[in-house]
N, C-alpha and C positions, 0 to 999 in steps of 0.2 A: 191280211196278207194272203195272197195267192201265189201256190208255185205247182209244176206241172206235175208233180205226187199227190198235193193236195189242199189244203186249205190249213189256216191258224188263225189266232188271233193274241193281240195283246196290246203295245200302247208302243208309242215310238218314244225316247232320250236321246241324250246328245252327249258324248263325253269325248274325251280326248283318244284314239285309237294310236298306239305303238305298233309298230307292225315291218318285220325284218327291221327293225333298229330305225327306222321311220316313226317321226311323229306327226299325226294326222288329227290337227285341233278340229273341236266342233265338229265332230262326224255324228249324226243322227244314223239309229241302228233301233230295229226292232226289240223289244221285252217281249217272250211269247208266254202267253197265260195259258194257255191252250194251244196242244198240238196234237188232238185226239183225233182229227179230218186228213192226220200228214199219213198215215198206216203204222202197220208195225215198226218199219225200219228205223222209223225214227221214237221207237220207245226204246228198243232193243240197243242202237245204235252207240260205238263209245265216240264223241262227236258232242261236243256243250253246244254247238250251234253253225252256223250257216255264214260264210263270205261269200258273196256272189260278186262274180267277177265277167259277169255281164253287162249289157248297157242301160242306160236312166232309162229309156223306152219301157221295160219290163219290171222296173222298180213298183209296183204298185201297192196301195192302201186303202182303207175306209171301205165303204158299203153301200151303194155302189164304186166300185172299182174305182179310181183315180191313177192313170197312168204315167208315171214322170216324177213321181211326186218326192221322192229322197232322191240325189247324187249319191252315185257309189263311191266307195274309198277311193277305189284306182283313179276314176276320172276328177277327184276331187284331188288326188295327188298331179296328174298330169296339170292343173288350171292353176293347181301352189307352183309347179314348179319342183316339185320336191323329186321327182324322176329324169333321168337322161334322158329317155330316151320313150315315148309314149306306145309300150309293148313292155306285154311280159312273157313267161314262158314256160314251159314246163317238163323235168326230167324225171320219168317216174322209175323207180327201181325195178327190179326185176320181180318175181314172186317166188318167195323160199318152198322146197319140193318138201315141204315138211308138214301141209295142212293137216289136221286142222291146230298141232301142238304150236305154230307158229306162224299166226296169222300177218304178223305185221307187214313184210315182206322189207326187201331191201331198202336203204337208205335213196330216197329222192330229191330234188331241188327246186324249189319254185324262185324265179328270176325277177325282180322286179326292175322294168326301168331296161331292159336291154337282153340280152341272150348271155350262154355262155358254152364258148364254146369246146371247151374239155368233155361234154356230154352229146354233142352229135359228129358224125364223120360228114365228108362231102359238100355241097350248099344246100343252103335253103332253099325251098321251091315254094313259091306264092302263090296262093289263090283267092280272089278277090270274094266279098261277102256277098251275099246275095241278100240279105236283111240285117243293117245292125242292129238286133233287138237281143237273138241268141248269137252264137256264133256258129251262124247258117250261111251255107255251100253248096255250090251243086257239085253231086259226084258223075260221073261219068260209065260208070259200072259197078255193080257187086257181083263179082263172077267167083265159081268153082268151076275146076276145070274145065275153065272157057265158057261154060255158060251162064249166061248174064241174068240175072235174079230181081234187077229191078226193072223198069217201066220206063215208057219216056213222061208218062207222067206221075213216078216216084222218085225221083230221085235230090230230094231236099234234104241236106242232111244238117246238123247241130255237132259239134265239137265240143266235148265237155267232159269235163275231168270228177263230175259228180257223178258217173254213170260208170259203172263197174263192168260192162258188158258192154256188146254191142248188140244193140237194138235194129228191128226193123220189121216191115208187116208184116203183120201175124201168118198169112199163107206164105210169104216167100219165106220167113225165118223158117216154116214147118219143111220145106221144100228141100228147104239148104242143108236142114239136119236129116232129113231121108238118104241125100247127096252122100252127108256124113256118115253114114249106118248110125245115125243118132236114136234114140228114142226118145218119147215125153212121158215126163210126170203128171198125169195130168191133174192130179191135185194143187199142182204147184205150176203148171205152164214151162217149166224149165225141162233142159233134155236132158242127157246122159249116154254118154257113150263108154267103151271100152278103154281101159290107159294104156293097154298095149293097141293100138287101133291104130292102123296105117294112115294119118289123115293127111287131104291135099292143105294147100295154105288156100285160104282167102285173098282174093285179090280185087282190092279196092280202087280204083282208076280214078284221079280227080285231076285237072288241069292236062289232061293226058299223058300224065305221068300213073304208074300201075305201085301202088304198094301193096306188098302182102303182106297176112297174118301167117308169120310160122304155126304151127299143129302144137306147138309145147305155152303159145302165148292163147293156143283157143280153148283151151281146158285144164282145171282145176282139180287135184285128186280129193278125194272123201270117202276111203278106204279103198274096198276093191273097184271100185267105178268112177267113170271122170263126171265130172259134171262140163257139158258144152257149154261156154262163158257168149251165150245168143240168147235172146229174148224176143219174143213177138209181140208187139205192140203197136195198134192201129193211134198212130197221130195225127194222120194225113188231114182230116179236119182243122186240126191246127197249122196246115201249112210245112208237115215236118215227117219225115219219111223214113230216116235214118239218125240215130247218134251211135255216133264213132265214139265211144269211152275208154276206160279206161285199157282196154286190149289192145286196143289201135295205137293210143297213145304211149302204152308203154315200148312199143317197140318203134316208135317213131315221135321224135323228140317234135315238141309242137310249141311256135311260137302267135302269140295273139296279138299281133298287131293294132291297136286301138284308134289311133291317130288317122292310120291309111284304111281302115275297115279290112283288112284281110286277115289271112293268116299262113306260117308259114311251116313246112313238113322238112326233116332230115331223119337222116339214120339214126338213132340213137345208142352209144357206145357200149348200153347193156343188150343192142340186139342181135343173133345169130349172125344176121346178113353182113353185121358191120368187122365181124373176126373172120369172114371168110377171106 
C-alpha cells in the first residue's frame, strides 16, 4: 500500500464495516504489518488506522503498484444504495485556546449521504473536480494582501481533511511566511510567529469566489510563540500544488460531492465571518 506520506505493507480481509450506524457487508480493508516507511506521525499518532474517502482511482496494492484494485466504503455504499444522497461532508470544530493541555479541539460532524445544514450559513458554492482521483481543484489565487503567491502553472490544489495545515511550495509557503513576519524552524521546516502578531487573512480564490483564512484559524499556540499552521512542500511532480486541510476547512464547511465530481464551500457556523 502506497499513500503520499509513505509506504506500508500488510495483507488485505474482508469483514463487515459499521460505520455512523451503517452496515457495510464484505468491505475489503488493509491489515498493516508494517508502517515503518509511513514517518513518525504515524507511530506517535492516536489514530488505529486510515478511512480514505477518496476515489477507487487511488486505491492501490501489491508490488508493482495495481491501481483500482479495493472499492472504498463510500462508493460501495453509494452502488448498495445505503446513502441518500451520493456526497458527504464535513463540519470541523473550532480549536480550544488551551494547547497543548487540550488537544482535542471542539466537537465536529462528518455527514454521510447529504449535508447538514445547522453547520454552515449562506449557499453552497461548487467547484467542479479537475481529477477524480484526490479531491483536486483548481484555485484561482493564494493571495496576502493582494499579492498572489501562486503561478499560473501552480495552482492544483487537493481538499483534504487528513492534512492538518495548509500546504503549498516550498518557495511560495517561505515567501507567505516573510509576508507574515514568520520565521522557520529549520530543523523542522515549520515557521513560527509571534501570538500577539497583527496577521492579515489568507485569501484563497476558487471558482471566483475569494475565501479567507482568519489570523486566529492560521496559528496554533505552544507557549510563548505560535506556530504558523503552513508547510512547504514540493508536490508539483505529482500534479498537485496546494492542499487546503484542515485550516481551510475548519472555517469553511466542505461538502464532497461524489456522484457529480465536485465539491462544495460554505461558511461554517463556528467561523468568525459567519457571527459578524
Amino acid at each position: 500500500k502506497v499513500w503520499p506520506s509513505g509506504s506500508c505493507t500488510g495483507y488485505l480481509s474482508n469483514d463487515l464495516l459499521t460505520w455512523g450506524g451503517i452496515e457495510l457487508e464484505g468491505q475489503t480493508f488493509s491489515q498493516i504489518t508494517n508502517a515503518s516507511g509511513m514517518g513518525v506521525a504515524f507511530v506517535v499518532g492516536k489514530f488505529d488506522g486510515i478511512l480514505g474517502l477518496a476515489f477507487n482511482e487511488i486505491a492501490v496494492c501489491d508490488y508493482p503498484y495495481v491501481m483500482d484494485c479495493v472499492p472504498t466504503p463510500f462508493s460501495r455504499m453509494i452502488s448498495n444504495g445505503l446513502v441518500d444522497e451520493g456526497k458527504f461532508a464535513f463540519y470541523l470544530g473550532g480549536l480550544q485556546p488551551c494547547f497543548p493541555e487540550c488537544m482535542d479541539g471542539y466537537a465536529g460532524e462528518l455527514t454521510l449521504g447529504g449535508t447538514d445544514p445547522d453547520h454552515y450559513v449562506g449557499e453552497l458554492n461548487y467547484v467542479p473536480l479537475t481529477s477524480a482521483s484526490y479531491w483536486q481543484i483548481e484555485i484561482d489565487s493564494f493571495a496576502v494582501d493582494g499579492t498572489d503567491f501562486s503561478t499560473a502553472d501552480s495552482r492544483q490544489a487537493i481538499v483534504d481533511s487528513g492534512t492538518s495545515m495548509l500546504v503549498g511550495p516550498t518557495a511560495a509557503i517561505a515567501d507567505i511566511a516573510t509576508a507574515l513576519g514568520a520565521h522557520e524552524i529549520s530543523a523542522t521546516g515549520e515557521y513560527v510567529v509571534g501570538c500577539n502578531a497583527d496577521l492579515p487573512t489568507i485569501d484563497i480564490t476558487i471558482g471566483g469566489i475569494e475565501y479567507s483564512i482568519d489570523a486566529n484559524n492560521l496559528v496554533l499556540p505552544d507557549g510563548p510563540i505560535c506556530i504558523l499552521l503552513m508547510l512547504g512542500m514540493d508536490l508539483h511532480p505529482e500534479g498537485i500544488d496546494w492542499i487546503l486541510g484542515d485550516v481551510f476547512m475548519r472555517q469553511y464547511y466542505t461538502v464532497f460531492d461524489y456522484e457529480n465530481e465536485q465539491i462544495g464551500f460554505a461558511t461554517a457556523t463556528n467561523s468568525s465571518s459567519s457571527k459578524a
